[in-house]
Gaussian input, Z-matrix of N, CA and C with variables (Angstrom, degrees):
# hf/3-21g

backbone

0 1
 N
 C     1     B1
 C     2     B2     1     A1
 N     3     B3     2     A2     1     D1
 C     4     B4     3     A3     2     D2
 C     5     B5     4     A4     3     D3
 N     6     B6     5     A5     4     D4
 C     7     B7     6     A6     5     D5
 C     8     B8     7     A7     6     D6
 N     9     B9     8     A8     7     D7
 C    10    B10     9     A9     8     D8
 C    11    B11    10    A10     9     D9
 N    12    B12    11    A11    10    D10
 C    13    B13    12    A12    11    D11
 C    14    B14    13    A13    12    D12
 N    15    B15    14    A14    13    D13
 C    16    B16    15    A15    14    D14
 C    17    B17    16    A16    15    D15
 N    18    B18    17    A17    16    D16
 C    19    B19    18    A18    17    D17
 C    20    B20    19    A19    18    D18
 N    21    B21    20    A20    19    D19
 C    22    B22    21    A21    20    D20
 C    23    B23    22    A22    21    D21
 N    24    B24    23    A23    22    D22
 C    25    B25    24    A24    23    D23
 C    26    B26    25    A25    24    D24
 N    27    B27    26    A26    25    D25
 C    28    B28    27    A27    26    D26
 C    29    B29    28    A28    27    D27
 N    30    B30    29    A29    28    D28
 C    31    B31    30    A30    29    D29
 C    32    B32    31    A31    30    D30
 N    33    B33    32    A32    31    D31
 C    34    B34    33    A33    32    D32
 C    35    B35    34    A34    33    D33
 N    36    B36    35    A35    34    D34
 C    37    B37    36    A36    35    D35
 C    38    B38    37    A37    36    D36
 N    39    B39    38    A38    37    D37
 C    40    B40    39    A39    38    D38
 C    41    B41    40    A40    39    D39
 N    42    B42    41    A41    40    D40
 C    43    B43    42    A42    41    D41
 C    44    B44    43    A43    42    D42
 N    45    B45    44    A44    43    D43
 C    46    B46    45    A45    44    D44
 C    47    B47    46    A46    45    D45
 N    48    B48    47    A47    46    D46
 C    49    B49    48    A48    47    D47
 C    50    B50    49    A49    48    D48
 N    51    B51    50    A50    49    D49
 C    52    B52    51    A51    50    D50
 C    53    B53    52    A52    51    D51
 N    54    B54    53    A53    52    D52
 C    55    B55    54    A54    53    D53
 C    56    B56    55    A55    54    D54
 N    57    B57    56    A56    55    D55
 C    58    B58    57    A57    56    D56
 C    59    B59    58    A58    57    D57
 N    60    B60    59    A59    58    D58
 C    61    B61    60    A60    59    D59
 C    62    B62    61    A61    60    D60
 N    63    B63    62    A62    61    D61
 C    64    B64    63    A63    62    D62
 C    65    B65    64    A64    63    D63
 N    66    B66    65    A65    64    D64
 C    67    B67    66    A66    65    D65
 C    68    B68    67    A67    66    D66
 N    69    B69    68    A68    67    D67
 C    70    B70    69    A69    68    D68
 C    71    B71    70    A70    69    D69
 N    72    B72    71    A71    70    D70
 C    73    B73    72    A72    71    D71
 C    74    B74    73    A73    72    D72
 N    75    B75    74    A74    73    D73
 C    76    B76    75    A75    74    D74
 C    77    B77    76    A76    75    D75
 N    78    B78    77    A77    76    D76
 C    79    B79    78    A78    77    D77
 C    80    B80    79    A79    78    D78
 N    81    B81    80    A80    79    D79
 C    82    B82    81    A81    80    D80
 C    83    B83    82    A82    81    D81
 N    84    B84    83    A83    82    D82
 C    85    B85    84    A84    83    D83
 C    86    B86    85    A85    84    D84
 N    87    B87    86    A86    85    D85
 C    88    B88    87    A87    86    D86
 C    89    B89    88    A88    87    D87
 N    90    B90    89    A89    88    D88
 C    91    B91    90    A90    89    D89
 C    92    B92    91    A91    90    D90
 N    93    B93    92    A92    91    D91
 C    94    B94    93    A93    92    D92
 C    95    B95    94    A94    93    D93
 N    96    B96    95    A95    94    D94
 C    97    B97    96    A96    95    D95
 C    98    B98    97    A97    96    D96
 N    99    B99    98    A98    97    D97
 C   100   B100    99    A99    98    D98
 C   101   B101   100   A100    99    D99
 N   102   B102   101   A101   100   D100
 C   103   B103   102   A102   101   D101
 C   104   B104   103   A103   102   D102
 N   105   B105   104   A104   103   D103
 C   106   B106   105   A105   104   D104
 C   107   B107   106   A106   105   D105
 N   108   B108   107   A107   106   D106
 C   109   B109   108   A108   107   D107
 C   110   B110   109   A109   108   D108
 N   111   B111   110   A110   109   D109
 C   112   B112   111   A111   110   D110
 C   113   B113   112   A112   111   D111
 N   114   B114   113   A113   112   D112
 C   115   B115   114   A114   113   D113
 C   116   B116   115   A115   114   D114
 N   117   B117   116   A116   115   D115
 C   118   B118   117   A117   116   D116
 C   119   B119   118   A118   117   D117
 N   120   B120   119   A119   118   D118
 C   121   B121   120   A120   119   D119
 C   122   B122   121   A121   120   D120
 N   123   B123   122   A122   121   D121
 C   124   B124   123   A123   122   D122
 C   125   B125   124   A124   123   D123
 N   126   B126   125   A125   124   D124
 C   127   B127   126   A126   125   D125
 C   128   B128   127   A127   126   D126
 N   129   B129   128   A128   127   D127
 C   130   B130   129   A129   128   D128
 C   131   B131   130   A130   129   D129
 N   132   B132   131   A131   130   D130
 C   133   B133   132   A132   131   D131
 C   134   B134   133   A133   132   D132
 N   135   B135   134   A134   133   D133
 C   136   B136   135   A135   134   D134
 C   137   B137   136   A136   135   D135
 N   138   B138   137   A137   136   D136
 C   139   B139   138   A138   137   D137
 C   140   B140   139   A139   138   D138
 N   141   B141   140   A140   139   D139
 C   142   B142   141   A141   140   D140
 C   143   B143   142   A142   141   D141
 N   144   B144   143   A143   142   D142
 C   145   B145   144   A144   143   D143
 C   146   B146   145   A145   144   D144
 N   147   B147   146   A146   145   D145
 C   148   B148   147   A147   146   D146
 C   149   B149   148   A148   147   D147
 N   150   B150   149   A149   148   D148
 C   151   B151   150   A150   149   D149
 C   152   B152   151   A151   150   D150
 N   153   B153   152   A152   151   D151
 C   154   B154   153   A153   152   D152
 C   155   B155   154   A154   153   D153
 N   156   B156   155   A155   154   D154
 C   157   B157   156   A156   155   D155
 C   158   B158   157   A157   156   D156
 N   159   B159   158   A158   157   D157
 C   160   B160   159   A159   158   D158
 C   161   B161   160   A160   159   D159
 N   162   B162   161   A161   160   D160
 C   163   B163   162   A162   161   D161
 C   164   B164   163   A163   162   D162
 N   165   B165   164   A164   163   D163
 C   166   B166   165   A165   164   D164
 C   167   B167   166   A166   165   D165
 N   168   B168   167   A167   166   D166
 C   169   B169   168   A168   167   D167
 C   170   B170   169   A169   168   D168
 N   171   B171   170   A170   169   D169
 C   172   B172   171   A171   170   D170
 C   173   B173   172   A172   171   D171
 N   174   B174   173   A173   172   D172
 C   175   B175   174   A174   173   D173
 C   176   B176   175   A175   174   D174
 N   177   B177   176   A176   175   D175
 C   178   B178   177   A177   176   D176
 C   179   B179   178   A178   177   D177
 N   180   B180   179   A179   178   D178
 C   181   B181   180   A180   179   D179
 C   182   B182   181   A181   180   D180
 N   183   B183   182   A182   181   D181
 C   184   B184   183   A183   182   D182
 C   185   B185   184   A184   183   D183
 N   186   B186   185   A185   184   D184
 C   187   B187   186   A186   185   D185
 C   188   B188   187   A187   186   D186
 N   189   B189   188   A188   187   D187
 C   190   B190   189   A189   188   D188
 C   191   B191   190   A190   189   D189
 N   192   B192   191   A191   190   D190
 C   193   B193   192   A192   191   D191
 C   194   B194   193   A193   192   D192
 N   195   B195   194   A194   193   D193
 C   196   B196   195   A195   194   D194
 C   197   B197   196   A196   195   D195
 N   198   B198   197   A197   196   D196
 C   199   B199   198   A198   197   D197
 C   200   B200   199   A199   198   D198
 N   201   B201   200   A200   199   D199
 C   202   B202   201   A201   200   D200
 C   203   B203   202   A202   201   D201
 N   204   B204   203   A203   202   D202
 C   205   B205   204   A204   203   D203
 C   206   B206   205   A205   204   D204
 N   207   B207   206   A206   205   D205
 C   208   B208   207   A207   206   D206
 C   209   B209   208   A208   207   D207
 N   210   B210   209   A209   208   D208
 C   211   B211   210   A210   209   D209
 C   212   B212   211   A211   210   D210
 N   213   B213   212   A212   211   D211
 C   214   B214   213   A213   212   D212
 C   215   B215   214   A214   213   D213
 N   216   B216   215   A215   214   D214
 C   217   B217   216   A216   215   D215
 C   218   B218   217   A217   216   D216
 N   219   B219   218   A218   217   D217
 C   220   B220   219   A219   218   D218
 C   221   B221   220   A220   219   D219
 N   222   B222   221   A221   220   D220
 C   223   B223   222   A222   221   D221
 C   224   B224   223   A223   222   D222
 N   225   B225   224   A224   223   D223
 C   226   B226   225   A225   224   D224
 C   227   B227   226   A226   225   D225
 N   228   B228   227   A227   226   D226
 C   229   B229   228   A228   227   D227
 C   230   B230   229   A229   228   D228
 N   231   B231   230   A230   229   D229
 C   232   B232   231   A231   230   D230
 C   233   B233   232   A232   231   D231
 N   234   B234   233   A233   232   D232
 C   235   B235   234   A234   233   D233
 C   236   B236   235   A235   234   D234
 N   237   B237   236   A236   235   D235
 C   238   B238   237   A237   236   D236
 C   239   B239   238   A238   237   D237
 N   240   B240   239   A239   238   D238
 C   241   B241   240   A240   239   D239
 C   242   B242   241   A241   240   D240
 N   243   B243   242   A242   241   D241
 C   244   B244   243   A243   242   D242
 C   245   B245   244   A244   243   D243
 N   246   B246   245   A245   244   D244
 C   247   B247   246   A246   245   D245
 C   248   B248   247   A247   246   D246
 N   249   B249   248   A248   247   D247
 C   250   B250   249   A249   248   D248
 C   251   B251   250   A250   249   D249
 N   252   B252   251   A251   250   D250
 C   253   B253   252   A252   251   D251
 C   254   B254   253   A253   252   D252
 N   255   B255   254   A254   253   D253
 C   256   B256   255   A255   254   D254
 C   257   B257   256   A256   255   D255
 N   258   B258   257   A257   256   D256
 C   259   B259   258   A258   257   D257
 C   260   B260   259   A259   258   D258
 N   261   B261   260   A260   259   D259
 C   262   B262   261   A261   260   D260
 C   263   B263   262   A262   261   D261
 N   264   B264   263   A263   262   D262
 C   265   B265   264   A264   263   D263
 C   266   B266   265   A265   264   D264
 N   267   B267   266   A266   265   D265
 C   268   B268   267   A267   266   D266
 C   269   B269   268   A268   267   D267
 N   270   B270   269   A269   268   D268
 C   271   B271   270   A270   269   D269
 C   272   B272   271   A271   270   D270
 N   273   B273   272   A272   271   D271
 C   274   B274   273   A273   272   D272
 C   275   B275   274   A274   273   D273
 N   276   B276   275   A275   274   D274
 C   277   B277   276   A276   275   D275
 C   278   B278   277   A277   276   D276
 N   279   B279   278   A278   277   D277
 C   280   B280   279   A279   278   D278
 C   281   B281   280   A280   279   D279
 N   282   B282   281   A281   280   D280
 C   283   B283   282   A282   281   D281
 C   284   B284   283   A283   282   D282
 N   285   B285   284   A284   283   D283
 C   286   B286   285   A285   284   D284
 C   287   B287   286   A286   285   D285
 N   288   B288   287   A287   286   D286
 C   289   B289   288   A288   287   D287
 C   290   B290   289   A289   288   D288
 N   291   B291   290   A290   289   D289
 C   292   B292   291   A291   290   D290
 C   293   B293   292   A292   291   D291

   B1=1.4291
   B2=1.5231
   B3=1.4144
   B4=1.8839
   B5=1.3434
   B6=1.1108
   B7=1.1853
   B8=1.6541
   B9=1.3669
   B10=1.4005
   B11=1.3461
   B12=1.5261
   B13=1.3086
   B14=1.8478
   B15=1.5044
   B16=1.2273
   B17=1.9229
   B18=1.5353
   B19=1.3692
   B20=1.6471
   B21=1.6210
   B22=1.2565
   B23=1.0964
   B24=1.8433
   B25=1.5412
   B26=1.4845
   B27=1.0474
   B28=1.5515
   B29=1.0147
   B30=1.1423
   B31=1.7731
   B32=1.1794
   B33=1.1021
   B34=1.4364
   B35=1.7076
   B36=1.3601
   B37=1.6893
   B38=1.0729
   B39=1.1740
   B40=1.7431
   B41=1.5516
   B42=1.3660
   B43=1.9719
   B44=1.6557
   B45=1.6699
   B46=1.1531
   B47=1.7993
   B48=1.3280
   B49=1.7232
   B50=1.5976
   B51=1.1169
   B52=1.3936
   B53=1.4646
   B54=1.3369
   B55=1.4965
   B56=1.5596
   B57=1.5167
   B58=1.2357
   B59=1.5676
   B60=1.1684
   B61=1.8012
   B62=1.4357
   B63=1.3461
   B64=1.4538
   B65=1.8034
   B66=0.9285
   B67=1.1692
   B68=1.0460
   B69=1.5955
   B70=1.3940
   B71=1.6637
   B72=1.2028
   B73=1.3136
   B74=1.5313
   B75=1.9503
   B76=1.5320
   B77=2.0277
   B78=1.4522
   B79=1.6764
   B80=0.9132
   B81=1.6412
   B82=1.1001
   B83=1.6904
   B84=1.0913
   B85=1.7757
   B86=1.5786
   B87=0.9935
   B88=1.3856
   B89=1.8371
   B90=1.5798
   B91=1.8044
   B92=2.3244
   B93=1.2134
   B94=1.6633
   B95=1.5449
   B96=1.4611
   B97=1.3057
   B98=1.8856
   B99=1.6665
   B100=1.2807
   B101=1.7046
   B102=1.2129
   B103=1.0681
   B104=1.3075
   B105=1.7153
   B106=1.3769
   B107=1.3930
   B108=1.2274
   B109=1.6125
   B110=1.2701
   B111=1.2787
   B112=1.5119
   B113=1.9019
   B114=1.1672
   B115=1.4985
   B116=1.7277
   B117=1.1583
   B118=1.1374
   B119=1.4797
   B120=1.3463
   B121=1.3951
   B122=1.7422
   B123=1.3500
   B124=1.6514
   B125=1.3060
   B126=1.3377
   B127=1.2201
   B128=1.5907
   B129=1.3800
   B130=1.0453
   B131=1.6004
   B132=1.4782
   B133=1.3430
   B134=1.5670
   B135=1.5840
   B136=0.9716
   B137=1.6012
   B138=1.5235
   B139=2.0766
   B140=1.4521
   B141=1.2238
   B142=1.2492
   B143=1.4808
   B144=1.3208
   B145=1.4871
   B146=1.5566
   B147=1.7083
   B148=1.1003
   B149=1.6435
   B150=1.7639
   B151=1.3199
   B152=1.1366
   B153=1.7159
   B154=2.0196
   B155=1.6063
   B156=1.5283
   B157=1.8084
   B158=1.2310
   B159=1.5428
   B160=1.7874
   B161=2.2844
   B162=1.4521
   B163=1.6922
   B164=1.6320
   B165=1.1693
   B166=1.5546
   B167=1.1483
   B168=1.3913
   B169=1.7199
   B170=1.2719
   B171=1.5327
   B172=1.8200
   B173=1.7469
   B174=1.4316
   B175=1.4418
   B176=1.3859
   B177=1.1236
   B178=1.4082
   B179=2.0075
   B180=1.0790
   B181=1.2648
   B182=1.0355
   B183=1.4586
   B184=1.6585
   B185=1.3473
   B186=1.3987
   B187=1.9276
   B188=1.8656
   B189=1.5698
   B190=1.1284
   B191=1.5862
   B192=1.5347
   B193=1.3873
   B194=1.8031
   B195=1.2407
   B196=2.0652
   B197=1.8146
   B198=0.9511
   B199=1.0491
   B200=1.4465
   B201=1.4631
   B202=1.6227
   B203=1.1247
   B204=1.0468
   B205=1.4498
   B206=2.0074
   B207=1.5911
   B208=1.4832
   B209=1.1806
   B210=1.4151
   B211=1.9615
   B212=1.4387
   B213=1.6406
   B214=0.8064
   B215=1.6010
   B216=1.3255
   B217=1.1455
   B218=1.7362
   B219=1.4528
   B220=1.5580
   B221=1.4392
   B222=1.9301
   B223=1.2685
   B224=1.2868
   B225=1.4992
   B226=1.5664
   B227=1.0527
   B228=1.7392
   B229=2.1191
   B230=1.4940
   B231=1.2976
   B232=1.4777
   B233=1.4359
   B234=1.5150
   B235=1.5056
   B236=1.6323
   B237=1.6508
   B238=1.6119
   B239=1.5316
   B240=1.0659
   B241=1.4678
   B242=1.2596
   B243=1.6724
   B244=1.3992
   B245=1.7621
   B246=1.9719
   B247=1.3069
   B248=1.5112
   B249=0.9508
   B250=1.6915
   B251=1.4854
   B252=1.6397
   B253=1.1701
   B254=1.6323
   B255=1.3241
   B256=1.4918
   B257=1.2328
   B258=1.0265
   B259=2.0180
   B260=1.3982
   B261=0.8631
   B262=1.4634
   B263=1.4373
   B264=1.4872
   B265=1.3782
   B266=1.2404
   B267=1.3980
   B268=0.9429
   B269=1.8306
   B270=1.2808
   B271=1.3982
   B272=1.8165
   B273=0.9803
   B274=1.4461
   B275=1.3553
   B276=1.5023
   B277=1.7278
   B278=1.3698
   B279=1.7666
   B280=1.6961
   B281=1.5024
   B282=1.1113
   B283=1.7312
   B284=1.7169
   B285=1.4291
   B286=1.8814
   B287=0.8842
   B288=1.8197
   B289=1.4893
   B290=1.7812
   B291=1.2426
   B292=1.4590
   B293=1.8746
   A1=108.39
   A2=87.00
   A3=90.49
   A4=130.51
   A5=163.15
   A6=136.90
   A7=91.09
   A8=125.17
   A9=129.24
   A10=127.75
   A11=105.54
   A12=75.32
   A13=94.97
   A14=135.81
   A15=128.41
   A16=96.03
   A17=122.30
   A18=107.93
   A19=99.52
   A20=109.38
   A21=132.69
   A22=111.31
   A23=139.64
   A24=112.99
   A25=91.93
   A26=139.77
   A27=163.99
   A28=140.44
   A29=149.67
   A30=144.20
   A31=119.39
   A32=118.49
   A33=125.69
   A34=110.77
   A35=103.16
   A36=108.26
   A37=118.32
   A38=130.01
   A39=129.84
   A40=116.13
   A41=93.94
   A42=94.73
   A43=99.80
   A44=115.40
   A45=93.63
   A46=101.04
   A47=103.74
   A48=100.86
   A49=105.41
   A50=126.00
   A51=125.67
   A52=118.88
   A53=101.40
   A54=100.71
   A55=118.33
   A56=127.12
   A57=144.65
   A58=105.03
   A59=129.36
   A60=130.15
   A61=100.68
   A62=143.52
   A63=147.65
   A64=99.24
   A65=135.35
   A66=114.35
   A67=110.78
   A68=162.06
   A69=147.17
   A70=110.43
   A71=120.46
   A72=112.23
   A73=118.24
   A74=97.50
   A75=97.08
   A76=117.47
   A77=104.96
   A78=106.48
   A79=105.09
   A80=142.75
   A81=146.80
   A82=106.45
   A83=114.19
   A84=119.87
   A85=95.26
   A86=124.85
   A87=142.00
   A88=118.56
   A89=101.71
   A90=89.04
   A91=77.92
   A92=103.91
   A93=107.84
   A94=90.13
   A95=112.00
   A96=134.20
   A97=100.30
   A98=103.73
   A99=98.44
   A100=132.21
   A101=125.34
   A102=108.77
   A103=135.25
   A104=95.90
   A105=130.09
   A106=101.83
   A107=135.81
   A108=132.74
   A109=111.33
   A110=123.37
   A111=114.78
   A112=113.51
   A113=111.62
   A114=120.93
   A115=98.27
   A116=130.97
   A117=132.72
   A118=121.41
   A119=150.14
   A120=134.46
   A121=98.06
   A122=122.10
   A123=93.81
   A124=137.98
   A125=127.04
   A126=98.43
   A127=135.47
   A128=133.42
   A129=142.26
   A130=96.88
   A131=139.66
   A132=121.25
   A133=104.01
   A134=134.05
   A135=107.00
   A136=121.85
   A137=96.65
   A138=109.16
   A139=97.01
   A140=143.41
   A141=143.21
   A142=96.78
   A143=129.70
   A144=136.54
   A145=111.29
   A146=122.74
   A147=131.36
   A148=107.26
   A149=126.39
   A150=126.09
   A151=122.46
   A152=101.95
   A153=99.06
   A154=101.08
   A155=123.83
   A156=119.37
   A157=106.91
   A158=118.50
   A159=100.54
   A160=77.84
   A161=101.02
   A162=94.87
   A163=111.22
   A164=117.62
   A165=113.84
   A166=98.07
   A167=125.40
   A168=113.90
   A169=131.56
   A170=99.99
   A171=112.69
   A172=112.44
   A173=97.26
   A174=95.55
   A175=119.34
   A176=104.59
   A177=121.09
   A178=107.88
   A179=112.90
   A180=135.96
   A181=154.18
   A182=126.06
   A183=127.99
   A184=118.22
   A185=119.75
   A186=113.60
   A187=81.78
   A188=95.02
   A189=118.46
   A190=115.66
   A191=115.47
   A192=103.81
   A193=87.81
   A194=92.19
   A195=105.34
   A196=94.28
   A197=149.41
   A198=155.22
   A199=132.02
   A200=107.87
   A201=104.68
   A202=128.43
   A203=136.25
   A204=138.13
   A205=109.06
   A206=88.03
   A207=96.63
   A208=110.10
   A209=118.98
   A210=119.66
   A211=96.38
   A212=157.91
   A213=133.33
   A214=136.71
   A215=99.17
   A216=109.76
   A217=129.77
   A218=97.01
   A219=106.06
   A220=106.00
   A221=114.57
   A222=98.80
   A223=133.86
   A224=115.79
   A225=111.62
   A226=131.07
   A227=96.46
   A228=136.06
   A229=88.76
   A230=136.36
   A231=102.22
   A232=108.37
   A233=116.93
   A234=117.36
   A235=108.92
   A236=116.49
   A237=125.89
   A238=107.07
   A239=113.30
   A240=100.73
   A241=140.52
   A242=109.86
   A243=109.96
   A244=93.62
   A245=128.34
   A246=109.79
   A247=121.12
   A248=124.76
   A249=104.76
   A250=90.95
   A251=102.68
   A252=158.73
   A253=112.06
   A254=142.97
   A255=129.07
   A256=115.84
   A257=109.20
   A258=122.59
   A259=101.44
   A260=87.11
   A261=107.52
   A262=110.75
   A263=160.13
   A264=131.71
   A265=122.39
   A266=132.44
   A267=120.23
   A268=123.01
   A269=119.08
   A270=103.89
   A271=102.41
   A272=122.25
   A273=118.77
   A274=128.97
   A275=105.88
   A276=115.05
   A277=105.79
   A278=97.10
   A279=112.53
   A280=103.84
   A281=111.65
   A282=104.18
   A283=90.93
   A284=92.69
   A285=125.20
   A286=102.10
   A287=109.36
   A288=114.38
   A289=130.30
   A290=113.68
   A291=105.69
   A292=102.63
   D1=156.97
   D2=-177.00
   D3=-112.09
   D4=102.44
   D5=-115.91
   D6=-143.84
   D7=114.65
   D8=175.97
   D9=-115.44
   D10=148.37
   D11=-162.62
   D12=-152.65
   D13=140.48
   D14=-112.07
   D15=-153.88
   D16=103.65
   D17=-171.83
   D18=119.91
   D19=179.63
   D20=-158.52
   D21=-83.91
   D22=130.45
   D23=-173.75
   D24=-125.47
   D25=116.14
   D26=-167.68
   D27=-127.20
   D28=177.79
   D29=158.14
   D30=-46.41
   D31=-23.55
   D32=-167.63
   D33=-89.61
   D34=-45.03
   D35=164.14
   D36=-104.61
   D37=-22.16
   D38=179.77
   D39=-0.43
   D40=-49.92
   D41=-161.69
   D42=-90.48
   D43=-23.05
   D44=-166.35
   D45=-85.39
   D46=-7.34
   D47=174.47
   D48=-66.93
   D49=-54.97
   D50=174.35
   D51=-44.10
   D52=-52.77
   D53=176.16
   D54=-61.26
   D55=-43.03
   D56=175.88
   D57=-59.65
   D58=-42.92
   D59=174.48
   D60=-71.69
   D61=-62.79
   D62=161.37
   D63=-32.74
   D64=-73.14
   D65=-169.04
   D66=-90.78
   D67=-27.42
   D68=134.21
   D69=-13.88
   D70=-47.06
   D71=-168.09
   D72=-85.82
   D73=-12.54
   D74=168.26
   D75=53.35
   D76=-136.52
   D77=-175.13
   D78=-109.58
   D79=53.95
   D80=174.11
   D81=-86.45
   D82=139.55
   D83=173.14
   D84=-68.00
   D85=-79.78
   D86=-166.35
   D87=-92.32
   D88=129.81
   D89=-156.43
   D90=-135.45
   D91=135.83
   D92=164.83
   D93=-115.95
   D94=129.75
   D95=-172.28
   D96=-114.65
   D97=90.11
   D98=-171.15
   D99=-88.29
   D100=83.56
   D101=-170.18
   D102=-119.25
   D103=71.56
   D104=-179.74
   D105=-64.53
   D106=-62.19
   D107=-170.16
   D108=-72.10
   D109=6.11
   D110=175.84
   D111=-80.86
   D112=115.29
   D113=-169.08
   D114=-77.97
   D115=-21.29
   D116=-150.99
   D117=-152.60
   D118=109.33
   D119=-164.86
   D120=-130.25
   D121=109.74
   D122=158.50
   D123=-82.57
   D124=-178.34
   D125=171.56
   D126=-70.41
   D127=12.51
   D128=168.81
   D129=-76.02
   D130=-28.47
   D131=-176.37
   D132=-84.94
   D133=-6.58
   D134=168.46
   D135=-73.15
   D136=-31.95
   D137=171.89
   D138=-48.86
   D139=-61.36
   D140=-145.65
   D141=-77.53
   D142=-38.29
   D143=-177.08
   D144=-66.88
   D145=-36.89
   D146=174.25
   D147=-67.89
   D148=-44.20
   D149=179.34
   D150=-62.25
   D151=-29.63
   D152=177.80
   D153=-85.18
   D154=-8.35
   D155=167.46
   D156=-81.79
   D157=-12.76
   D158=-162.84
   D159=-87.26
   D160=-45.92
   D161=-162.87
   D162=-66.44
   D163=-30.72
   D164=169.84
   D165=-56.45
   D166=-68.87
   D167=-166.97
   D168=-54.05
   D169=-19.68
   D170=157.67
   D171=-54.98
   D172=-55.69
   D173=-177.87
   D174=-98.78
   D175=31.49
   D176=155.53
   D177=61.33
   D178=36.26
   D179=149.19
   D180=-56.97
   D181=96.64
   D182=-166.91
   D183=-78.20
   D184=113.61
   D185=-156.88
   D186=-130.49
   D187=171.33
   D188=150.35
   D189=-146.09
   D190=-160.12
   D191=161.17
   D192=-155.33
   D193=144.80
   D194=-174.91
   D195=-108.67
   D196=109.84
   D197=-171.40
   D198=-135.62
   D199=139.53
   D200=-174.17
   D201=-60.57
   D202=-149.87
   D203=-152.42
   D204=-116.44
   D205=-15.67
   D206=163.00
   D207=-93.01
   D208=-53.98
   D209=175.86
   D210=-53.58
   D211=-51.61
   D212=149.02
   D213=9.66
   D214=-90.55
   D215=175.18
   D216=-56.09
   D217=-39.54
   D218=177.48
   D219=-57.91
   D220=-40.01
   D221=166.88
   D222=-80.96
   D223=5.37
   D224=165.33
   D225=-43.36
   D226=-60.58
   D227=178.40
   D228=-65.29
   D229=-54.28
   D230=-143.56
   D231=-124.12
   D232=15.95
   D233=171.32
   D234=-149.83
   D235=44.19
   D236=164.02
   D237=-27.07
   D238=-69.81
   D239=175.91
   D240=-58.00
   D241=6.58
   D242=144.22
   D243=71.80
   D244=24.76
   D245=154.15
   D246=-89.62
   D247=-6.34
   D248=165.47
   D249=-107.88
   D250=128.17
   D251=157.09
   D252=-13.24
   D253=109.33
   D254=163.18
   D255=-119.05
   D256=176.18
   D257=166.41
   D258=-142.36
   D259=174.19
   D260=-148.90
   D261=-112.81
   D262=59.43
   D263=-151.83
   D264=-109.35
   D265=128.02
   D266=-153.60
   D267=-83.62
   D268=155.39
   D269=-148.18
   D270=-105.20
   D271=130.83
   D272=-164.80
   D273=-116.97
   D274=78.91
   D275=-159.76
   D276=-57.12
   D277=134.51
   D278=177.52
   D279=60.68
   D280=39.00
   D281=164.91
   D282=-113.36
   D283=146.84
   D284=177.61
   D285=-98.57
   D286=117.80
   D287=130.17
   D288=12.45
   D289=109.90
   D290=173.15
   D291=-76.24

């Protein structure tokens, strides 16, 4: 399952993004947590990104997260060790919509 998600992720929503990916993704084995359209991440969305890895890994859940160039970075600073999960996708200037 794919889980997208579109806008600013901050102090202000932090928890309800976590909560909203946890229950969007429901009993799925496998969840892609996409957050390509996010223009903006603070560091409260990396906490919230670590809480939906600590509860997937409870329920034994294979996640990633595909992320922009700001979630990027937030995960540079605040997850070096590389435990929540990414992919990578590659970005394809002037390519159309199928």
């Amino acid at each position: 399952m794919t889980v997208a998600v579109a806008g600013e992720v901050d102090a202000a929503n932090a928890k309800h993004f976590a909560h909203a990916i946890r229950e969007a993704a429901g009993v799925c084995r496998a969840v892609i947590v996409d957050l390509t359209a996010v223009p903006f991440m603070a560091f409260d969305g990396a906490s919230a990104l670590y809480a939906i890895s600590a509860h997937f890994s409870r329920e034994d859940v294979e996640w990633c997260v595909v992320g922009s160039p700001a979630v990027a970075r937030v995960l540079q600073l605040c997850d070096p060790e590389g435990l929540i999960p990414r992919a990578e996708v590659p970005v394809l200037r002037g390519a159309e919509p199928a």
